[in-house]
C-alpha positions in Angstrom: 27.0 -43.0 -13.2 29.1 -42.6 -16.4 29.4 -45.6 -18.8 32.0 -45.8 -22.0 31.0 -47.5 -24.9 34.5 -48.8 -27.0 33.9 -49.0 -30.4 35.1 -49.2 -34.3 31.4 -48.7 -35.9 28.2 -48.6 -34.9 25.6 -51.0 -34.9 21.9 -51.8 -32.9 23.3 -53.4 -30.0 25.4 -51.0 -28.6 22.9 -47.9 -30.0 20.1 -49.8 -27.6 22.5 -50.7 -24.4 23.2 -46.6 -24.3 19.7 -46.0 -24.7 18.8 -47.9 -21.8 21.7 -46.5 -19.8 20.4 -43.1 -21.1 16.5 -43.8 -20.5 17.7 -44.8 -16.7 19.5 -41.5 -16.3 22.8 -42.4 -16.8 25.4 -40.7 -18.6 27.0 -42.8 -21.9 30.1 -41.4 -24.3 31.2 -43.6 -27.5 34.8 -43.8 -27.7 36.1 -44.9 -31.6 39.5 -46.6 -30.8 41.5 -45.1 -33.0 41.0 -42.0 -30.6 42.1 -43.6 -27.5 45.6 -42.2 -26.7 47.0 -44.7 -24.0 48.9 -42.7 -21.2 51.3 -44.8 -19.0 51.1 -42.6 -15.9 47.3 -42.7 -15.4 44.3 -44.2 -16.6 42.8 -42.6 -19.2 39.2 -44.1 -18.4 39.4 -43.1 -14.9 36.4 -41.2 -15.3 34.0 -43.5 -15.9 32.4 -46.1 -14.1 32.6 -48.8 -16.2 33.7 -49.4 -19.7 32.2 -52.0 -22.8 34.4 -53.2 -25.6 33.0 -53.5 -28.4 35.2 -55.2 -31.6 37.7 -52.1 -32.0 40.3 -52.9 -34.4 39.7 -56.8 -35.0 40.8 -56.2 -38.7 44.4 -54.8 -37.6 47.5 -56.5 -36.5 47.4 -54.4 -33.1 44.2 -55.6 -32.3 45.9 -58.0 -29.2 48.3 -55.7 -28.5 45.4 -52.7 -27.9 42.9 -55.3 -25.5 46.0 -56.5 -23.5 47.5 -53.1 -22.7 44.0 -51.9 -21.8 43.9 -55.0 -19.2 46.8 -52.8 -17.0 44.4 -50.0 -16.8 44.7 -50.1 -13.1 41.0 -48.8 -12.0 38.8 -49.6 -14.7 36.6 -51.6 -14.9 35.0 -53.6 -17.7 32.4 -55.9 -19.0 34.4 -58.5 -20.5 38.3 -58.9 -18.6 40.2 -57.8 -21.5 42.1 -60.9 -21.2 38.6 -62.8 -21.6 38.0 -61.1 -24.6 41.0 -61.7 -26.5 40.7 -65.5 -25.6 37.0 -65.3 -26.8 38.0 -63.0 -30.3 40.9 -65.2 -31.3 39.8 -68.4 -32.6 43.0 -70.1 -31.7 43.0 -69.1 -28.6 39.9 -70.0 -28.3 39.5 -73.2 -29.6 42.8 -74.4 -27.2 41.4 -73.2 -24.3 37.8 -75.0 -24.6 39.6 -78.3 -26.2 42.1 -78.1 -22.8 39.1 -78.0 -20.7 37.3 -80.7 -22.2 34.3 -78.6 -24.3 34.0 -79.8 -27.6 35.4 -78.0 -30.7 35.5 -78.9 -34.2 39.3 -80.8 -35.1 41.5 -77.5 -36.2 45.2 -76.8 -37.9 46.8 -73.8 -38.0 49.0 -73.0 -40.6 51.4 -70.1 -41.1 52.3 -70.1 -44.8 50.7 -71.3 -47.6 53.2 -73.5 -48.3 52.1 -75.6 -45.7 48.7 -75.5 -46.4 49.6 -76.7 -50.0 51.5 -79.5 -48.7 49.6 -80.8 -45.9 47.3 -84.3 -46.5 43.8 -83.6 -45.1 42.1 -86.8 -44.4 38.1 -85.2 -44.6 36.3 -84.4 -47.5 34.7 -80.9 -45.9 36.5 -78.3 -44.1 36.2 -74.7 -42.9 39.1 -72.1 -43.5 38.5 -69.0 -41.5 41.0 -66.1 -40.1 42.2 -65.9 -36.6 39.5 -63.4 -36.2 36.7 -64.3 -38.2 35.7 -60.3 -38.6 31.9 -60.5 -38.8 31.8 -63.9 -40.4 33.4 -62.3 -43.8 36.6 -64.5 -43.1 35.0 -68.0 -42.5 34.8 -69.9 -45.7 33.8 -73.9 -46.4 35.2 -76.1 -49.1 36.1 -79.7 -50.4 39.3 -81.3 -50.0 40.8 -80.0 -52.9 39.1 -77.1 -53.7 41.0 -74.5 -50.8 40.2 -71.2 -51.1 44.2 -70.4 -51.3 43.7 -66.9 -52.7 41.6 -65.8 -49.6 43.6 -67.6 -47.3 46.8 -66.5 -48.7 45.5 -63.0 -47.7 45.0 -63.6 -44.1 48.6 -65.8 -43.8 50.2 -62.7 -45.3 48.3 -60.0 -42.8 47.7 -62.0 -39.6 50.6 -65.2 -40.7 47.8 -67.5 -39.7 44.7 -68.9 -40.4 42.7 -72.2 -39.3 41.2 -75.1 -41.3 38.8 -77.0 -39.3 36.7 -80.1 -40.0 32.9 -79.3 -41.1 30.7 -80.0 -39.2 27.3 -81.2 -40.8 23.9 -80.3 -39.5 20.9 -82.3 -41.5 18.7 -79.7 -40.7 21.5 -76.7 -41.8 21.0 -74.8 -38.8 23.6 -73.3 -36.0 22.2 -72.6 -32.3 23.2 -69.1 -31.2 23.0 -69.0 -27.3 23.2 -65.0 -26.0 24.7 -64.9 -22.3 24.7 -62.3 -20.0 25.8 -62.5 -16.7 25.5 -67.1 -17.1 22.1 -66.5 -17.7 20.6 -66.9 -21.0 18.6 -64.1 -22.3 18.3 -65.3 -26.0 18.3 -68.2 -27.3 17.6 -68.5 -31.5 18.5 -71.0 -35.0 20.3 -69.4 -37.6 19.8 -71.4 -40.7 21.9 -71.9 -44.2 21.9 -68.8 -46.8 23.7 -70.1 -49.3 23.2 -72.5 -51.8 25.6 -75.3 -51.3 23.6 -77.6 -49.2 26.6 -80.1 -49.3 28.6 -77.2 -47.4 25.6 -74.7 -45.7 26.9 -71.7 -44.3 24.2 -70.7 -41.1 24.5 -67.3 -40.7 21.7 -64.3 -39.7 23.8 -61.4 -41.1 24.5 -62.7 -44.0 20.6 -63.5 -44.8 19.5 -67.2 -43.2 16.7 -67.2 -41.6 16.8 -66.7 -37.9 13.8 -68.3 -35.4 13.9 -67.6 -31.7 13.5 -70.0 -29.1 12.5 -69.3 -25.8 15.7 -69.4 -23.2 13.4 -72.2 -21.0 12.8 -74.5 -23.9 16.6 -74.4 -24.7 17.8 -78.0 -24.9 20.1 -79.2 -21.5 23.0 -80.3 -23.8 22.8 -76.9 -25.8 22.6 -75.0 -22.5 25.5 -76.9 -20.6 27.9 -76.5 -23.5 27.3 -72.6 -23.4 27.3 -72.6 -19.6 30.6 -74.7 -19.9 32.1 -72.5 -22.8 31.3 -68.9 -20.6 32.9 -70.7 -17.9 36.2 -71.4 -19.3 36.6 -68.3 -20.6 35.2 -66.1 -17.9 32.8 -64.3 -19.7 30.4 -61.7 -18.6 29.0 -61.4 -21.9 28.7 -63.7 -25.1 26.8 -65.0 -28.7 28.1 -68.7 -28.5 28.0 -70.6 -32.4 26.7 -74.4 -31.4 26.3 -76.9 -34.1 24.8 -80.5 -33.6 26.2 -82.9 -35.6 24.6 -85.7 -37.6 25.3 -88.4 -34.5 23.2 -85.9 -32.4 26.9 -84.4 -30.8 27.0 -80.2 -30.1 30.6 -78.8 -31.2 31.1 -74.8 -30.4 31.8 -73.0 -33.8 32.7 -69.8 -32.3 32.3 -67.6 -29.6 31.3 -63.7 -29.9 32.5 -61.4 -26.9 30.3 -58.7 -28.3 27.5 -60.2 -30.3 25.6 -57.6 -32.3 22.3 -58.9 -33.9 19.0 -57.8 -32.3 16.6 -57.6 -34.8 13.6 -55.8 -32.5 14.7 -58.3 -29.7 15.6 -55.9 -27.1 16.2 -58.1 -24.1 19.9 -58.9 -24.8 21.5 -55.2 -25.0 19.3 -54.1 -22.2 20.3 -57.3 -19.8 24.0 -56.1 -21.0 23.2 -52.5 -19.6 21.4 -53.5 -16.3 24.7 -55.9 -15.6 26.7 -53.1 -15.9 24.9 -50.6 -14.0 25.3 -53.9 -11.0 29.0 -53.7 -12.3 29.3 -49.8 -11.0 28.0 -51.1 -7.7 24.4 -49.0 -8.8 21.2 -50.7 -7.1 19.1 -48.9 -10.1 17.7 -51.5 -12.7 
């Protein structure tokens, strides 16, 4: 079998699900997207058997246009419907689609200018400002009413023309669940606490340098797990990192959802439950 990797840049995951694919006697081929040329009279992955997308051009304004035009690929097949993981990437999309089907999502504006983000009367102290695609968490930024970041989010209004501002949502215990799905069964389950100062406003993110403690996928707690089994649902997802918070009054809110979740650490189960899924996806019986 012959699996494509899509990519922008490397990182562990995607090095360990073509291991595995290798190790198993498979054939796997990166593909950067910038050197994808998109030919309207054929398929240009027809030679594979199935295809992962990675995050591609999340930083560029042709990043919907690329992952929609790729869902007419007649043939192809990939982990992730293309349509899925646009939904997933764009955090307007989807926060509409899990608020439409009743999951719960943090209270969110989008503004186009500004302007309007000058002008508008926020009625909470503590918000969240983040891009339409969040890119790796470097575009997700908390403040007080008052205090908007309006440089940074001037930035993404004037490259995307939109951006979010979203109620905060306080955890006591400054930590964010991170649920890792493959296939609507979880294979990881971990905490991802606070790395920055500002207690009042804690930002809970691994990459950036909070501390991360696994839990084991059976000890996961029932209204965690059906909130992440709800959120795949919705948006049809063979593979995802849901963002859960638990509020104060003991509620969960998804924060985000990650059609390609990258961080591993030595855990090894998540990219290689991606690349025995799609080895079942190529209709191969080899696991």
């Amino acid at each position: 079998m012959k699996f494509g990797i899509i990519i922008d840049e490397m990182h562990p995951l995607v090095e360990v699900v073509a291991q595995d694919l290798a190790e198993k006697g498979h054939e796997v081929k990166f593909i950067d997207w910038r050197d994808i040329v998109l030919d309207f009279n054929k398929s240009v992955f027809s030679s594979f058997n199935v295809i992962y997308l990675d995050r591609m051009a999340e930083s560029h304004n042709n990043y919907l246009a690329q992952l929609l035009s790729m869902q007419n690929l007649d043939g192809t097949c990939m982990v992730n419907n293309p349509n899925s993981y646009v939904n997933a990437r764009n955090k307007i999309l989807c926060g509409q689609l899990l608020k439409k089907n009743g999951v719960a999502v943090p209270n969110t504006l989008v503004f186009h200018s500004t302007e309007s983000l000058k002008n508008y009367k926020f009625s909470n102290d503590k918000y969240v400002a983040k891009s339409a695609q969040g890119v790796c968490s470097d575009e997700v930024l908390a403040f007080k009413d008052g205090e908007i970041p309006f440089d940074e989010v001037g930035g993404w209004l004037e490259r995307d023309g939109q951006a979010l501002v979203q109620d905060f949502i306080f955890n006591p215990e400054m930590y964010i669940w991170r649920i890792d799905v493959v296939s609507l069964n979880i294979v990881v389950a971990n905490k991802r606490y606070a790395y920055n100062e500002d207690k009042s406003l804690p930002i809970c993110n691994g990459t950036h340098g909070g501390h991360i403690k696994f839990i084991d996928p059976e000890q996961v707690p029932s209204e965690i797990r059906e909130i992440a089994m709800s959120t795949i649902n919705v948006l049809k997802l063979d593979v995802a990192g849901i963002d859960i918070v638990i509020d104060s009054n003991g509620k969960p809110f998804v924060l985000e959802v990650n059609p390609e979740p990258d961080i591993t650490l030595d855990r090894y189960e998540f990219p290689k439950a991606i690349s025995n899924m799609m080895i079942v996806k190529a209709g191969c019986n080899d696991s």
